[in-house]
C-alpha positions in Angstrom: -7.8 10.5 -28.0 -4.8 8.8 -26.5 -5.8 6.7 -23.5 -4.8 7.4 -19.9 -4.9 6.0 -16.7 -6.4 7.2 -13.7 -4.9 6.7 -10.3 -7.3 7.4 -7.3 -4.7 8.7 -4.1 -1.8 9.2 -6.6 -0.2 11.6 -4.7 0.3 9.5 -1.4 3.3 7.2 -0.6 2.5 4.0 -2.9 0.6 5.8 -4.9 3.3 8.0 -6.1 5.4 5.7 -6.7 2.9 3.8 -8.8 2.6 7.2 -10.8 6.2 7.3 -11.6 6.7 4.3 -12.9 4.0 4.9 -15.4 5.3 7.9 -16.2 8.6 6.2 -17.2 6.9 3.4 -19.5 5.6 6.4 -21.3 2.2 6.3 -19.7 -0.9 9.3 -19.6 -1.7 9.5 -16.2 -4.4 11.3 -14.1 -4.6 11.8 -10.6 -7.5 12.0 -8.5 -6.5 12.8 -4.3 -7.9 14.4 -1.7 -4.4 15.9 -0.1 -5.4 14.7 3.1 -1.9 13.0 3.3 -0.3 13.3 -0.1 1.8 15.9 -2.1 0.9 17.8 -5.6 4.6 17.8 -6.3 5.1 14.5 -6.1 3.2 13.6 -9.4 5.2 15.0 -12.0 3.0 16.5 -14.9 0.3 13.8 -14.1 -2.9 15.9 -14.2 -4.0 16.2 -10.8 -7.8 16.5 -9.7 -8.4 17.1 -6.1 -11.4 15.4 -4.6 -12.4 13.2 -2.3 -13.7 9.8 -4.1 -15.8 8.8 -0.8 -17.6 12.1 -0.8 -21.6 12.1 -2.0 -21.6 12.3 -5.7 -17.9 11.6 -6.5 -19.2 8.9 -8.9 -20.4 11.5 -11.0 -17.4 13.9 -11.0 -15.1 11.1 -11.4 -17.4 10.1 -15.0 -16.5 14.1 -16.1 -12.6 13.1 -15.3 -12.7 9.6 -17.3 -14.5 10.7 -20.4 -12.2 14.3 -20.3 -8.9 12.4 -20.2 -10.1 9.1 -22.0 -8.9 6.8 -19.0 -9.2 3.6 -19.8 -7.6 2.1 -16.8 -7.8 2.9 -12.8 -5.8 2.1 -10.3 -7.4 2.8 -7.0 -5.6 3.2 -3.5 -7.3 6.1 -2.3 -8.5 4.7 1.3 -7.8 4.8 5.0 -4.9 2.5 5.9 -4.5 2.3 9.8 -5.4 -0.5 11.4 -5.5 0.8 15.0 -7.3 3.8 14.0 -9.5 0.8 12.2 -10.5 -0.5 15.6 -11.0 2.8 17.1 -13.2 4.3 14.2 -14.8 1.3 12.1 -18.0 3.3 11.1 -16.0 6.0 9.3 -13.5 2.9 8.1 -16.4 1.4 6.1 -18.3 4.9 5.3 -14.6 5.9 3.9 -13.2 2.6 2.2 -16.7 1.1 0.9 -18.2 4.5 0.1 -15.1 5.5 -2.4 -15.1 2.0 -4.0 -18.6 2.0 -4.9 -18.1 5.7 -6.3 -14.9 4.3 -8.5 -17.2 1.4 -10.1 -20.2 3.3 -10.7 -18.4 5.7 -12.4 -16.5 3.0 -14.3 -19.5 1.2 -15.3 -21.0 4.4 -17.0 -18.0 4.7 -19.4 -15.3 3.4 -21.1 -12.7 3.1 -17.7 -12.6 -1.0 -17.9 -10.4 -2.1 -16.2 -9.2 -1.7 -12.4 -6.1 -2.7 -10.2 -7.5 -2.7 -6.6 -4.8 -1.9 -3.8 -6.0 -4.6 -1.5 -3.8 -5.9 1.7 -2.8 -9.0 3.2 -5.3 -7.8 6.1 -8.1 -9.5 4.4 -6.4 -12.7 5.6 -6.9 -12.0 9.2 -4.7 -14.7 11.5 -4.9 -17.5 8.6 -4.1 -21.0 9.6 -1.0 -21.0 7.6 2.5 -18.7 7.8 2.9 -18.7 4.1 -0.2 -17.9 3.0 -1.5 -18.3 -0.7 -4.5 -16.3 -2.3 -7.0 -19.0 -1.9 -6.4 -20.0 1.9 -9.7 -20.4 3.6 -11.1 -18.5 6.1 -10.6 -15.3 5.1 -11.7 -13.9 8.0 -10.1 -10.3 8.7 -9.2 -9.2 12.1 -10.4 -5.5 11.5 -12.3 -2.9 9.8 -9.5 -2.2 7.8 -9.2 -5.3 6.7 -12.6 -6.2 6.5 -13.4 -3.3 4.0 -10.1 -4.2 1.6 -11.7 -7.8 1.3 -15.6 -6.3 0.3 -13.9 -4.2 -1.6 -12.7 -7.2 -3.4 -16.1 -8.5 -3.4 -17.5 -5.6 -4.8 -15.1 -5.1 -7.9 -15.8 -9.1 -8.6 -19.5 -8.7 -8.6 -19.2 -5.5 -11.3 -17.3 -7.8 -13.8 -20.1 -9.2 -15.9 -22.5 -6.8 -15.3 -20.5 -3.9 -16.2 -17.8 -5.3 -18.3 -15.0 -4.4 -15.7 -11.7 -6.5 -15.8 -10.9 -6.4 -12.4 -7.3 -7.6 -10.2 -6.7 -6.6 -6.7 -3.3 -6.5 -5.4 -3.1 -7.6 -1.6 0.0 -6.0 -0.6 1.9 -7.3 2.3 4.1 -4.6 4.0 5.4 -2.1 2.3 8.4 0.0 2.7 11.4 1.6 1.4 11.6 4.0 -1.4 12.5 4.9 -5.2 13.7 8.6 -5.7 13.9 10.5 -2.2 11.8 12.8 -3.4 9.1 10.0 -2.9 9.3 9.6 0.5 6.7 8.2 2.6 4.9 11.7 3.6 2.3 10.5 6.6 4.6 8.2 10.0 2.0 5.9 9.6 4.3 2.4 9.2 6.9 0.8 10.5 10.2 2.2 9.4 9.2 6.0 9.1 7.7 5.6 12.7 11.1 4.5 13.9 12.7 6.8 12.4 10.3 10.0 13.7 11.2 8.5 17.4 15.1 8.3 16.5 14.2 12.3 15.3 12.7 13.1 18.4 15.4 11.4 20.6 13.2 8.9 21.9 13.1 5.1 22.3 11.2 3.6 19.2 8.8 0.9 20.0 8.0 -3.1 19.6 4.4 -3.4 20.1 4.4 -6.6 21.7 7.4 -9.1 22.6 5.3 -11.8 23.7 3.8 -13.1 20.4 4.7 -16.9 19.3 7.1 -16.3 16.9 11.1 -16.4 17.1 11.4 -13.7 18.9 8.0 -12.7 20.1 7.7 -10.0 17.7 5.4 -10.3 15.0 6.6 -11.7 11.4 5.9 -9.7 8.4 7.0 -9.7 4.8 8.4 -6.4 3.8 7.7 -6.0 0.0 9.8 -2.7 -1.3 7.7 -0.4 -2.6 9.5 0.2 -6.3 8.7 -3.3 -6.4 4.8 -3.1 -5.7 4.9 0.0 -8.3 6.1 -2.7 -11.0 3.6 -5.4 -9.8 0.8 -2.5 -10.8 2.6 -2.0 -14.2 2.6 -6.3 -14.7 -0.9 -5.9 -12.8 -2.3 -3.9 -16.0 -0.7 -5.8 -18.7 -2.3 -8.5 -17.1 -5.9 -7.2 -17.7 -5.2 -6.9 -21.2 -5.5 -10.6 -21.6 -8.8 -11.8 -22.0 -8.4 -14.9 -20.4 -7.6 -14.2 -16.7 -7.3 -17.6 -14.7 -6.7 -15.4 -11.3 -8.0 -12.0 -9.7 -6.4 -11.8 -6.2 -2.7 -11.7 -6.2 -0.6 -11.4 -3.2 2.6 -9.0 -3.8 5.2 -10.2 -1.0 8.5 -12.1 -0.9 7.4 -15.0 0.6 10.3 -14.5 3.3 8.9 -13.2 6.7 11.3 -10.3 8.9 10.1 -9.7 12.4 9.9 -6.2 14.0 13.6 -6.9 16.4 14.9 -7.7 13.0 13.4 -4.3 10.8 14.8 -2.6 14.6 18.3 -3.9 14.0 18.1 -3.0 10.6 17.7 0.1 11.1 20.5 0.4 14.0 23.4 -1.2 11.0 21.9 1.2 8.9 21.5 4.5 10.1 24.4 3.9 12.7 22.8 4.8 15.7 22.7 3.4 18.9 19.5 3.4 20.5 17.7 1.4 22.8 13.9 0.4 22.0 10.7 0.4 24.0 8.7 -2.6 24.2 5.4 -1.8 24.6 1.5 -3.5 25.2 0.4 -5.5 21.9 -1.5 -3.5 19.2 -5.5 -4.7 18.8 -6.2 -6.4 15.7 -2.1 -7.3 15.0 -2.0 -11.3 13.8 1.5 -12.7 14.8 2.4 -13.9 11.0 1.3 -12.5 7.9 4.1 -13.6 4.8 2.4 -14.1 1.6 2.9 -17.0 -1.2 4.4 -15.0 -4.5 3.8 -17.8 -6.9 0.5 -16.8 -8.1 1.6 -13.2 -9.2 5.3 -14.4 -10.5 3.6 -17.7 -12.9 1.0 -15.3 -14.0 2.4 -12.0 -14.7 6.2 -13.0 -14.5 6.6 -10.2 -11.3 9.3 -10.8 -9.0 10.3 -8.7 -6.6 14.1 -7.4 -6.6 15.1 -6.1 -3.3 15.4 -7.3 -0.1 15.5 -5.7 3.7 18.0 -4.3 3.4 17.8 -2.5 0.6 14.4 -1.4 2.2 16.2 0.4 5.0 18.7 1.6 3.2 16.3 3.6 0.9 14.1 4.8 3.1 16.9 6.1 5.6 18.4 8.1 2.3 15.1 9.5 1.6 14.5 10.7 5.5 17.7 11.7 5.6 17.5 13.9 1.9 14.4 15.7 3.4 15.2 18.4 5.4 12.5 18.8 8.2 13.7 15.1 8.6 17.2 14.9 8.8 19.3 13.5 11.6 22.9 14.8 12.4 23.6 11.5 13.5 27.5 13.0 14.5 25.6 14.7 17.4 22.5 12.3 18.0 21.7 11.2 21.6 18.7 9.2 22.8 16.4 11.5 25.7 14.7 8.7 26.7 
């Protein structure tokens, strides 16, 4: 049987585009998602399972999907993602997070699935004592349950390695945006650019939470890492786990260049051409000021480097909002309500 690989939450925004690009290297891929945010048509003719890997007994039905396709390989985002609704809701953060990585290893340990790319985040860091920060910076003390269950998730995979066999990388993205064919647009507001852009939809003010943090410009820094690019790091991230000597199992995917929120704001106002004023609003619980993320690891060990920059970001995601039609902006006739 040719092998496959299995992609939990491959219908959402990164993980679609992580299914693509598979697809175009030639790739078998299976899908396992829950539809609470993604699409079915966004997966090409990737099998698609729908279930819920937190639920009670996902381990098992996620065995019957590995030994039925012969996966080989998972890739696992499937997971809540919002770090405000972290801090509001942290038991159902961990029940969620925790309770679908321990179903995705058990059902990897009972078969022949040996190998897993972990979408982490650069939230395990928490506020680290460094801007730049590399994979080994110490503490790693997140700053919320989100955060907190991406770095026991990392814990977790580790401790499965020689018991079970698994060869195990996680991936701690820094933030990502953008997008690769519209058709893969980011389908849930949930970050940054989208968020502005539902505001700009709704004729409202987007918002800066915060203006008061120490940085430049009292926004908070981040390092906006395109998402085509983060689908390639998970391509490298595989071929990585073929080797059998692996110096390295944390890798951050970033740029290593920090933008801050004014800046992604202005971005967005050179490239969507509209002139809108923003809101600055009260600081977000559980936001650190800085969060950019040392590359070298992940470009000296699997020869990644991202390609785009901020703009480009913006650019792609404002064809893509545009392309979709409950989205689009006549920007001709635009005019900001509040």
């Amino acid at each position: 049987m040719r092998m496959s690989v299995m992609v939990t939450g491959g219908c959402g925004y990164i993980g679609a585009h992580v299914v693509h690009a598979l697809q175009e290297a030639g790739t078998e891929v299976v899908v396992v998602d829950d539809l609470s945010y993604g699409k079915p048509t966004r997966i090409g003719n990737a099998r698609l399972y729908g279930a819920d890997v937190a639920a009670p007994g996902a381990d098992e039905r996620l065995i019957e999907i590995i030994r039925e396709n012969g996966v080989d390989s998972v890739i696992h985002f499937a997971a809540r993602k919002q770090v405000g609704e972290s801090m509001e809701k942290p038991i159902w953060y961990y029940r969620q997070n925790l309770n679908g990585m321990i179903n995705v290893l058990a059902a990897m340990a009972k078969t022949d699935a040996k190998k897993l790319v972990f979408s982490s985040s650069a939230a395990t860091y928490g506020e680290p004592p460094v801007d730049v920060v590399p994979e080994d910076v110490q503490p790693m003390l997140p700053i919320n349950p989100y955060g907190q269950t991406k770095l026991v998730g990392e814990w977790m995979a580790r401790s499965c390695e020689k018991p079970h066999g698994i060869r195990f990388c996680a991936l701690r993205y820094f933030n990502v945006a953008g997008c690769g064919p519209v058709e893969l647009e980011d389908p849930a507001i949930l970050n940054l650019i989208p968020m502005l852009f539902d505001r700009l939809k709704q004729g409202k003010a987007p918002a800066i939470f915060g203006d008061d943090y120490p940085t430049p410009d009292g926004t908070c820094v981040r390092d906006y890492i395109h998402v085509s690019d983060l689908a390639d790091a998970h391509i490298a991230a595989l071929g990585y786990l073929n080797q059998d000597e692996r110096k390295y199992d944390a890798f951050n995917v970033g740029t290593g260049e920090g933008t801050s929120v004014r800046q992604i704001v202005d971005e967005v106002k050179k490239v969507t051409g509209l002139p809108f004023t923003e809101a600055v609003k009260p600081r977000r619980a559980g936001d650190p000021p800085h969060l950019i993320g040392d590359p070298s690891r992940i470009n000296t060990e699997m020869g990644w480097h991202a390609k785009y920059n901020v703009h480009d970001i913006v650019e792609s995601a404002w064809e893509a909002w545009q392309a979709n039609p409950d989205h689009h902006i006549d920007v001709a006739t635009w005019n900001q309500t509040d």
